[in-house]
C-alpha positions as CSV (number, residue, x, y, z in Angstrom):
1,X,151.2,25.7,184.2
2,X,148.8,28.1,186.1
3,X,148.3,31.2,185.6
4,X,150.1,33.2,188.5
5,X,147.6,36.4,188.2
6,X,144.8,34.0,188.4
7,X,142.9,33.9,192.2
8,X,139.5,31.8,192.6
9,X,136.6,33.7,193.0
10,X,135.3,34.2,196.7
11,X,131.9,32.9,195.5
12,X,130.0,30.3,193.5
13,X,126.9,32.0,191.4
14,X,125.2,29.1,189.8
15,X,121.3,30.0,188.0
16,X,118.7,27.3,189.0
17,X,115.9,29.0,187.8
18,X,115.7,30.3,184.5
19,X,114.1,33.2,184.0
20,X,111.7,33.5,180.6
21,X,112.7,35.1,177.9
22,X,112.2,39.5,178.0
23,X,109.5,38.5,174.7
24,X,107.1,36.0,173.7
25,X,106.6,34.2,170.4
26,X,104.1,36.6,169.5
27,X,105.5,39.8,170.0
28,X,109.0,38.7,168.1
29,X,106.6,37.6,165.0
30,X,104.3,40.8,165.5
31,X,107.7,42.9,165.7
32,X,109.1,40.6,162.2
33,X,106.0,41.6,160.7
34,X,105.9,37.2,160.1
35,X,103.0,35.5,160.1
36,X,103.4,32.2,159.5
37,X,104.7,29.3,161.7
38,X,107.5,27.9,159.9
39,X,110.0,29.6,161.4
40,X,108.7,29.6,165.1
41,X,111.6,27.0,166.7
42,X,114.2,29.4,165.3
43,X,112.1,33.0,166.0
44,X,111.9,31.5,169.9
45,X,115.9,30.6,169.6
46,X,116.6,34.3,168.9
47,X,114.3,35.1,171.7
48,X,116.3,33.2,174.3
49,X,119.5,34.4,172.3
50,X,118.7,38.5,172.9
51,X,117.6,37.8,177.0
52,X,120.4,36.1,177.2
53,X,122.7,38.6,176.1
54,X,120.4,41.0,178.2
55,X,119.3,39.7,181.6
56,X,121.1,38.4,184.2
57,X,124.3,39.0,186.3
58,X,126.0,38.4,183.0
59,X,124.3,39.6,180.5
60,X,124.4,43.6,179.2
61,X,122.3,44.9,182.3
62,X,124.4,43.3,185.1
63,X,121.6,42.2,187.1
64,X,118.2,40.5,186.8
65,X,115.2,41.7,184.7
66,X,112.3,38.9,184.4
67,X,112.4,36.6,187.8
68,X,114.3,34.0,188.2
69,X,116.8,31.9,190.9
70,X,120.3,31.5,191.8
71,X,122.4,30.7,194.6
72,X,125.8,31.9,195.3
73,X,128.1,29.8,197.5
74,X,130.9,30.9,199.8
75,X,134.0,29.0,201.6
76,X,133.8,31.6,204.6
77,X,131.2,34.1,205.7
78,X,132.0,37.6,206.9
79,X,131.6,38.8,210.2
80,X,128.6,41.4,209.9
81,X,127.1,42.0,206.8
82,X,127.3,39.5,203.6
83,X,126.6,41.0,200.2
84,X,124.7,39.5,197.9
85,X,126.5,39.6,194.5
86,X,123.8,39.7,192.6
87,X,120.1,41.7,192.3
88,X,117.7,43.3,192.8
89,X,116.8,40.3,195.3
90,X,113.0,40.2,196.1
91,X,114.0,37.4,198.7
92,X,115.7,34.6,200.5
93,X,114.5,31.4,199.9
94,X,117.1,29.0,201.5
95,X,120.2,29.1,203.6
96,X,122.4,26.0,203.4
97,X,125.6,24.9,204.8
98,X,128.1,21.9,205.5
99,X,129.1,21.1,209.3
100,X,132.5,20.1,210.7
101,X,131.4,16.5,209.7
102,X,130.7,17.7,206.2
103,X,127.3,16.9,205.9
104,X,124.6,19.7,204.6
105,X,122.6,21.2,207.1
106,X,119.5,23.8,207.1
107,X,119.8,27.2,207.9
108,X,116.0,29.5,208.8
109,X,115.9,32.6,206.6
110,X,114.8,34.4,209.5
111,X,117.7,34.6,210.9
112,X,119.0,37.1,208.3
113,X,117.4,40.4,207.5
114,X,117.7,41.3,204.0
115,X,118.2,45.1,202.6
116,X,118.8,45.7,199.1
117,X,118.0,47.8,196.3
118,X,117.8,48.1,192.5
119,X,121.6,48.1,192.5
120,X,122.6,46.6,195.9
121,X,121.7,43.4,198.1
122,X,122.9,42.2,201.6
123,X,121.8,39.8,204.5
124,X,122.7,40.5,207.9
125,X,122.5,38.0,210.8
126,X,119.3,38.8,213.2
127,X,120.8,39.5,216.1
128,X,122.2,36.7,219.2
129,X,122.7,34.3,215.8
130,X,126.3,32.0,215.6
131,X,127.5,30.7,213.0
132,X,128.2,27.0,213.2
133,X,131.6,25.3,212.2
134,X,131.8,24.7,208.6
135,X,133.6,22.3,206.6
136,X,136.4,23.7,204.5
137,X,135.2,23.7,200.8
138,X,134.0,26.4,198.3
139,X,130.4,25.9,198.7
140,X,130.6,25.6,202.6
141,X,127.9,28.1,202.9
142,X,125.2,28.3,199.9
143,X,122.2,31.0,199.9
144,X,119.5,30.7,197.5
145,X,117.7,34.0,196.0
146,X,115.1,35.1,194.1
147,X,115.6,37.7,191.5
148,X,114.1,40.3,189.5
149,X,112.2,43.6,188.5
150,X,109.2,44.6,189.2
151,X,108.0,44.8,186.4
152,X,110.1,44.7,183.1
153,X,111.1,47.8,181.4
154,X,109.0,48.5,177.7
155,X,113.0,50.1,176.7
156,X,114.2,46.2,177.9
157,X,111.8,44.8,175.6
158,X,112.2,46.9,172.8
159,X,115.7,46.4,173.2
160,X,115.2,42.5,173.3
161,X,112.8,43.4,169.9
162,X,115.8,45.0,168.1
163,X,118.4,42.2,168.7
164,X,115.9,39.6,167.4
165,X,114.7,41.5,164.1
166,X,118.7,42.1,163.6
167,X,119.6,38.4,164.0
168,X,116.3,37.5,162.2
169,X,117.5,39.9,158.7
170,X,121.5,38.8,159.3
171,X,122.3,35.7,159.8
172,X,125.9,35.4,159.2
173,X,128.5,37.1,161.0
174,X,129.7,39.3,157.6
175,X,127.8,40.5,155.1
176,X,128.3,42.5,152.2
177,X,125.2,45.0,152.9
178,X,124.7,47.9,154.9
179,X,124.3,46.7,158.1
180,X,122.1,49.1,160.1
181,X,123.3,50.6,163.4
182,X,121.5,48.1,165.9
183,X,124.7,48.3,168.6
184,X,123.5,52.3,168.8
185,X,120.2,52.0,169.2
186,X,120.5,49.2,171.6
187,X,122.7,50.9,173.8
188,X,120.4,54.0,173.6
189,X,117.9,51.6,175.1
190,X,119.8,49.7,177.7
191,X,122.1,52.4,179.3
192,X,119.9,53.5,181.8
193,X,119.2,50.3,183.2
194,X,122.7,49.4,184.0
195,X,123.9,48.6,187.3
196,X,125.3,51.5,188.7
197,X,123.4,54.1,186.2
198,X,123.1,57.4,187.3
199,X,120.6,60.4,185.9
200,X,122.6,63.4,184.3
């Protein structure tokens, strides 16, 4: 049966672009204090592991650190401005839709102005610009953006540093040792790059 508190979400976010992971190879094994090779597959897995749980719309952040591309899909579009669920956007790369005959069609990014932010994104129409009939389905309008920082934040990366040396020393889920305060010191270094963080 469903669930009756469940609703569909008004959007689609799928990744298409991976982004790369927030360390290399060689600054996890200079961090390890590891030298040799042996372990390299698994030292890069724990790389991937720690931006993953990092960066991205779903990872600890809430938004993008290294650059990468997604595209979030809607079944109607606002009147005005649409809002960009995700960011910091550095741009629009493509604009899609399906017409009444439900066949995908090609949109010009410059018909929308972008404004966003560390924290916020939207696109607005240019003005005299009509939306044409779309096809009822959940991905009747799709936009395509680019994500990402600047530049990525040394706390990010130490951050990312910390998760792999933890997973690298502990690699079961109990132990019967100490196990050192990582969550702490990782939220130390990630708290300020939160969506929505604000200075004290």
């Amino acid at each position: 049966m469903p669930n009756p508190h469940w609703t569909a979400p008004d959007h689609l976010l799928t990744l298409t672009g991976a982004p790369d992971p927030l360390v290399s190879l060689a600054e996890a094994k200079d961090h390890l204090e590891y030298a040799d090779s042996d372990r390299d597959l698994y030292i890069l897995a724990l790389c991937s592991a720690a931006s993953e749980m990092l960066d991205g719309p779903h990872g600890m952040i809430g938004k993008a650190i290294n650059e990468q591309t997604w595209t979030f899909a809607l079944r109607t579009v606002p009147t005005g401005q649409i809002e960009v669920p995700i960011f910091p956007v550095k741009a629009l790369q493509a604009v899609t839709y399906y017409d009444a005959n439900n066949v995908s069609q090609v949109i010009n990014v410059n018909q929308f102005r972008l404004v966003a932010n560390e924290d916020y994104a939207y696109l607005e129409p240019v003005a005299g610009f009509t939306w044409p009939v779309l096809y009822n389905r959940a991905d009747a309008v799709t936009f395509t953006v680019q994500l990402g920082m600047s530049t990525t934040p040394a706390g990010l990366k130490q951050a990312a540093l910390l998760l792999v040396s933890h997973w690298f020393e502990n690699r079961e889920a109990v132990s019967d040792k100490s196990m050192p305060p990582v969550p702490f010191a990782l939220e130390s270094l990630v708290s300020r790059w939160r969506v929505g963080w604000v200075a004290a």
